[in-house]
N, C-alpha and C positions, 0 to 999 in steps of 0.2 A: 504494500500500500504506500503511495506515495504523496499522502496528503502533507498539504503545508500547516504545521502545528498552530500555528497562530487563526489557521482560520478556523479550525478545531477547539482551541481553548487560548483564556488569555489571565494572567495573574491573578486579575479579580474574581474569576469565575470562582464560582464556589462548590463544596464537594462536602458529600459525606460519605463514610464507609461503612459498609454494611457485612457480614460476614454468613455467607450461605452454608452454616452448620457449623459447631464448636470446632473450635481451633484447639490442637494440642498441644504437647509439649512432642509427643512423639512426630508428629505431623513439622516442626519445626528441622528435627534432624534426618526427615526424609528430602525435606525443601534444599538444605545444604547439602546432603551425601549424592542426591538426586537429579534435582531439579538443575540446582547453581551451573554445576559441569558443563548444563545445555543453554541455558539464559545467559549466564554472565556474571559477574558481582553486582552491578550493577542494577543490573532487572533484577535480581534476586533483595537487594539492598530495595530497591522501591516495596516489592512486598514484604518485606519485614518494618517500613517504616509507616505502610499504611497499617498491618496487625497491631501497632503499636498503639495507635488510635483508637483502638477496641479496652473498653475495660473487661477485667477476666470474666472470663463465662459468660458474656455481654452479646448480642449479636449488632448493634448498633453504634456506631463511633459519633463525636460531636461535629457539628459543620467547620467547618474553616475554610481559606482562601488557597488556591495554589502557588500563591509567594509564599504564606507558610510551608507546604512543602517542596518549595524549591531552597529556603534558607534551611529548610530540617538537611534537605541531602546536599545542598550547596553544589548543585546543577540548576542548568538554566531548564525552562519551559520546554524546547525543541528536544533534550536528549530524555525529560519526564516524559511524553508522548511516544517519543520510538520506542523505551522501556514499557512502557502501557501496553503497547500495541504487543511485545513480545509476552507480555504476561498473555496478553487476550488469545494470541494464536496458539498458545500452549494448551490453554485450559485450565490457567490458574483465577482468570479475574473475567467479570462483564462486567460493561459498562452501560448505565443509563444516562440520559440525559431530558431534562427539563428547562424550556424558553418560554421566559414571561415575560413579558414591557422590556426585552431588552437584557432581563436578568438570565442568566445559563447556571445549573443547579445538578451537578452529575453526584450519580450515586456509583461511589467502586464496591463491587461485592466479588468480596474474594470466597473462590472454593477451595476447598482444602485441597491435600495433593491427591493424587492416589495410593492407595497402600501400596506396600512393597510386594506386596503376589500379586496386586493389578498392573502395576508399572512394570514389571518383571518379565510379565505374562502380555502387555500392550502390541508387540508386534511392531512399533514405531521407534514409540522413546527407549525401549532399552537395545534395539538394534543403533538407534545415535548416539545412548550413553554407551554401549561399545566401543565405535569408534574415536568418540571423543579421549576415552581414558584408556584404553588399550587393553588388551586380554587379560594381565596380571591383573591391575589395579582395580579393572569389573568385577572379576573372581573374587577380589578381594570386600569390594562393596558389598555383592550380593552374600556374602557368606556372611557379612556383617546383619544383615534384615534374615537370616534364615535361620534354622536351628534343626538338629535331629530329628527326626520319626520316630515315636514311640511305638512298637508293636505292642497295638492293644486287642492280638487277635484272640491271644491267652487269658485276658480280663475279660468277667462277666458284667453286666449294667445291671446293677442294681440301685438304681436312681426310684426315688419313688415319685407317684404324679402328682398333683396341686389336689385333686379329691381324695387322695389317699393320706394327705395331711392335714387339708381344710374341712372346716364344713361351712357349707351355706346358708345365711341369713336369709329367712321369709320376710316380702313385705311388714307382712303385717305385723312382726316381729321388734320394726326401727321406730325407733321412737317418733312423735307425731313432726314436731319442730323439725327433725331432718328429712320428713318424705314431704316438707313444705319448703323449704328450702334449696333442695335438692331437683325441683322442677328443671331450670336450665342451665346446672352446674357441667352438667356431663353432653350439652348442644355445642358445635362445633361454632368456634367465632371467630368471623370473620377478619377481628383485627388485632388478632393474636395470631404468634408464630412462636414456636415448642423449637426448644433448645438439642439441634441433633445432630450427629457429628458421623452421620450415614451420606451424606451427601460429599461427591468427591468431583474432582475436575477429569474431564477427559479431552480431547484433544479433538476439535470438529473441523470436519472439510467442507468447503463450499460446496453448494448443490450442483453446481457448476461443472465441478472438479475431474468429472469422469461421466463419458457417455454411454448412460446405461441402454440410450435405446438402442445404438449401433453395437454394441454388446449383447442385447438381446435377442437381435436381428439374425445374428451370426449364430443363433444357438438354437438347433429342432429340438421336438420334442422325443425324436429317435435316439439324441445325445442325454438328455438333460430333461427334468419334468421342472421349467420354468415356477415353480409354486417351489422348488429348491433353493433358488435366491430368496431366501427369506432376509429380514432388515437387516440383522443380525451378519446375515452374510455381505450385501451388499455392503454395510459399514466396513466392515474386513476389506473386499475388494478394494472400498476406495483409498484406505488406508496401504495398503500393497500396492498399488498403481502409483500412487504420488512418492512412497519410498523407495519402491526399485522404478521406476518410468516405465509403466507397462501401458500400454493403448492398448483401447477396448477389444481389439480384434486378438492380439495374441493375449491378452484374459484369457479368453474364452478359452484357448489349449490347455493355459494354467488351471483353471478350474476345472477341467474334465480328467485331470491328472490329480484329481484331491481328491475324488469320489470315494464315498467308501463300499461296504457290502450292501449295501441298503440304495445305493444311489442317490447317496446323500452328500451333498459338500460338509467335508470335515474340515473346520476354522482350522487346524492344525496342520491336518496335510494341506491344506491351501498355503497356510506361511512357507511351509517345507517346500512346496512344487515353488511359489512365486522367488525364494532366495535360490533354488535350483537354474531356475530359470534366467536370471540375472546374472548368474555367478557363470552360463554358460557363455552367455554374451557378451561376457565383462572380464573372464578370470575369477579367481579366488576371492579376490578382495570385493568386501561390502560397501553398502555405497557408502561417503562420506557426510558427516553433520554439517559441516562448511556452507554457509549460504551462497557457495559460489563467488563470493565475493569477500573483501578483507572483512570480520567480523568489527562492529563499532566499536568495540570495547579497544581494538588494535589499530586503531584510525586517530594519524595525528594530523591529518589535513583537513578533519570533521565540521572544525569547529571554527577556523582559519579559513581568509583567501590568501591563495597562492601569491605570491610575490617577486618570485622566480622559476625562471623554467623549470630549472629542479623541482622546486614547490607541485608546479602542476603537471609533472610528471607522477609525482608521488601522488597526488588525487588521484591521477587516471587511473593509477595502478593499484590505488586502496579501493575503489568502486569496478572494477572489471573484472571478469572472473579469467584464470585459466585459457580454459578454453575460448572463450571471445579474442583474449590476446592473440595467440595461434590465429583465430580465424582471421584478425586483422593483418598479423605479419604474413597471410597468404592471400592478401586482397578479397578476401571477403570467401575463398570457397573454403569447402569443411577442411579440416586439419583429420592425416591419416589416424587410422587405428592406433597403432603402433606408438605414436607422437601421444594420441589421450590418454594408451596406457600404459606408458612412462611415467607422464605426468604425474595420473592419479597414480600409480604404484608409490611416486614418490612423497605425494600429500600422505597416504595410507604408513608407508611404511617408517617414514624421518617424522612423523607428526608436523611438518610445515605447513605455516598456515598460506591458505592464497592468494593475499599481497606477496608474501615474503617468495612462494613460485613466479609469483609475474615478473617479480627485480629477475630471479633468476632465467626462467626464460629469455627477458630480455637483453640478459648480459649474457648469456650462452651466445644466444644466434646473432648477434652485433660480434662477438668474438670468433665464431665461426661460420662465416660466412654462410648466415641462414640459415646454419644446417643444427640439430638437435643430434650431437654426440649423446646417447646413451650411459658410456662411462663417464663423461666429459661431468655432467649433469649429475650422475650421481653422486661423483668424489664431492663435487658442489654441495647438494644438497646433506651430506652428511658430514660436513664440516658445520656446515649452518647449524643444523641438529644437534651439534656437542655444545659448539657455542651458546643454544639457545634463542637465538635469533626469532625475534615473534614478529614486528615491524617492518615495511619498506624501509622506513629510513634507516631504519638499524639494518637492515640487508644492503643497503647500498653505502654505508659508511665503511661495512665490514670489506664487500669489494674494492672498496677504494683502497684499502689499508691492504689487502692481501693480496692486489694486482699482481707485485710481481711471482707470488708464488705459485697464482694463478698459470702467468704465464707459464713456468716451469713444466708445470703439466702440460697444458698443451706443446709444448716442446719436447719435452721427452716421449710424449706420442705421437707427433710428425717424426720425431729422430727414427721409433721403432718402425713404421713402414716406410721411411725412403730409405732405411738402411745401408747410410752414407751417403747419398747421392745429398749434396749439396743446394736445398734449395733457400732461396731468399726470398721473403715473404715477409709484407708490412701487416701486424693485424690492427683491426681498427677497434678502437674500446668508444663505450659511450660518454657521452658529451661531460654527464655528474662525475665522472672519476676525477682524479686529481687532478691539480693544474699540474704537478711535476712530472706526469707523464706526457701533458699536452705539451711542457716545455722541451720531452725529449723528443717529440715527433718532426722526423725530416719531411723535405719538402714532399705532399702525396705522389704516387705517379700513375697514371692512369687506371689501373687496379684500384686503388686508393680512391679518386674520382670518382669510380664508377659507384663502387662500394658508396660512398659520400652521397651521392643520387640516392639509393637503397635505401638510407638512412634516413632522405629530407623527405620521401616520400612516405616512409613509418613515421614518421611527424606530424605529417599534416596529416594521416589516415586517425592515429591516436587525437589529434585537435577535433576531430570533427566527431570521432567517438564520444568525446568529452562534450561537445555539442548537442550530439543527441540522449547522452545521459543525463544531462541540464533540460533538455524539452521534456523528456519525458517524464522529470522529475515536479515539472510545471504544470504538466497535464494531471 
């Protein structure tokens, strides 16, 4: 979503929060061990400073203004709304809103998390808190929320029932006062709400999201008895189609490969066929949490206009994902297999985040003439990785400082295939590197020229990128 926060909400607006079922204390360390890893600190810090609002065991907070919470979290308006919005698309908050004579009156109600066998067992969020935290460290959570099985095949249930220990009062038995009394004690009223802590957040897609009717189209009733897509299932579907990118058409294989004995879609063998599925098209590796794009929380040009080329290099590259770069340094057609999955092998396996591959992409193929070295790229990106490198700017300062080692490598791999044959060859580095390398550079020669062409042309194709990501961020 790309609305402009200000036309959304503005300081004075006013807000109350409201809480849809008791907040716990355990529900607090599912928000951190859980949630945090997928939202941010930040989003995560917004919901914990609207809970705070709440008195205990309260479902209603006091009104106040959103410059009070923008001096509570000491963020501005614009970064309260992108955090809102990542609560709202999780499934931890909804938002109301109320316009009177001018006055605007939002109600935030937050839903607790999921419990840890629901989030575990979701199908979405714990295949991204996979990726986010890595196999060890998941292991490590989930065993934290879990505990042994008791074999209780050997015990018998000897529980007794509520008439085996009560007995029940006749009418006519209560005293007069309470059967007068007692008229509309027990009538349901309508401007009360009961204190329950059953109510949990789940994660909704727009209706939008996935074309069940071209989905259904594609399915007889020789395959499938159509009355098998129950909600139940269709909510699974939509949820598998938006985290591995399955279109409606090859659904339909994925679901007829879940079937169980009965001809039934099993939610389980459906996750199983649609990760099978994915993983044939893709390789091993699952998809990534990454929005594709540099995460906010690792954006230092967020908040800033650029003021140097550098400056709006580092925008282009904290708002562009991966793959868009690629398709730009190849004039706009798709980038090979091969190239997406290097890439993603190496977001997956170095934990780098996606700014911090676009520096590198772009300092690879400015270094190597276009070309996307494999090793080249890897030694790259698991140098970053020891480092710790989260940042474009910190990927592009660490370049600058380890050019020449840089160089090395590529040198000692031209050494091993010319195998001696002496070849001279100027490489050309990008514009942000040092000036002391710009000071060593001789005069270009027509290789170098042309190269230089190469380069003024990924310039102006990245400027007009940046142009349409500024329109469309208007729209």
């Amino acid at each position: 979503m790309k609305e402009q926060h200000w036309k959304e909400m503005i300081p004075v607006d006013r807000y109350v929060v409201r809480s849809n079922g008791i907040l716990q204390e355990y529900d607090r360390k599912i928000l951190t061990m859980l949630y945090q890893p997928l939202v941010g600190t930040m989003c995560f810090g917004l919901y914990m400073t609207l809970w705070s609002e709440l008195e205990q065991d309260r479902l209603w907070g006091k009104e106040s203004t959103h410059h009070h919470l923008m001096s509570m979290m000491q963020i501005n308006l614009k970064a309260i709304y992108h955090e809102r919005l990542k609560l709202e698309g999780i499934g931890l908050l909804k938002t109301y809103i109320k316009e009177e004579d001018d006055v605007r009156v939002f109600i935030y109600e937050l839903i607790p998390p999921l419990t840890p066998h629901q989030f575990f067992n979701d199908g979405v969020l714990n295949v991204y808190l996979y990726n986010r935290l890595g196999k060890s460290i998941f292991q490590k959570v989930k065993n934290y929320f879990s505990d042994s099985l008791v074999d209780d095949q050997s015990f018998k249930d000897v529980t007794h029932s509520f008439n085996d220990v009560f007995k029940s009062v006749k009418a006519t038995e209560l005293a007069p006062s309470f059967q007068s009394e007692s008229k509309d004690v027990f009538s349901p009223d309508a401007q009360t709400d009961f204190m329950d802590s059953s109510k949990r957040a789940s994660i909704e897609m727009s209706l939008d999201s996935f074309d069940f009717d071209l989905f259904l189209a594609g399915l007889t009733d020789s395959m499938i008895s159509k009355r098998s897509i129950t909600s139940k299932v269709k909510q699974a579907i939509e949820k598998l189609a938006f985290l591995y990118g399955i279109d409606p058409l090859q659904m339909k294989n994925v679901v007829l490969d879940s079937l169980n004995e009965n001809d039934q879609v099993d939610i389980e063998l459906l996750r199983k066929a649609a990760q099978s599925f994915y993983q044939f098209e893709n390789g091993e590796a699952l998809p990534n949490l990454s929005e594709q794009i540099q995460p906010p929380m690792l954006r230092t040009m967020q908040e800033k206009q650029p003021q140097t080329k550098e400056e709006q290099l580092i925008q282009q590259l904290e708002v562009t994902s991966p793959r868009q770069l690629l398709i730009e340094f190849s004039g706009g057609a798709e980038p090979s297999k091969a190239d997406l999955q290097m890439i993603e092998e190496v977001m997956f396996n170095q934990k780098l985040s996606p700014g911090v591959v676009n520096v590198l992409i772009y300092y690879v193929m400015l270094r190597s003439d276009m070309k996307l070295s494999k090793s080249y790229v890897e030694k790259i990106a698991g140098h970053w990785a020891r480092k710790k490198v989260q940042t474009v700017q910190d990927a592009m300062n660490l370049a600058k400082n380890e050019q020449k080692e840089y160089q090395n490598w590529t040198e000692a791999k031209q050494n091993k295939k010319t195998a001696g044959r002496k070849i001279v060859r100027k490489e050309m580095v990008p514009e942000w590197l040092s000036d002391e390398e710009k000071e060593e550079k001789k005069q270009p020669s027509k290789e170098v020229d042309g190269f230089e062409e190469e380069k003024r042309k990924l310039q102006e194709e990245l400027k007009q990128l940046d142009q349409e990501l500024k329109q469309k961020h208007k729209e």
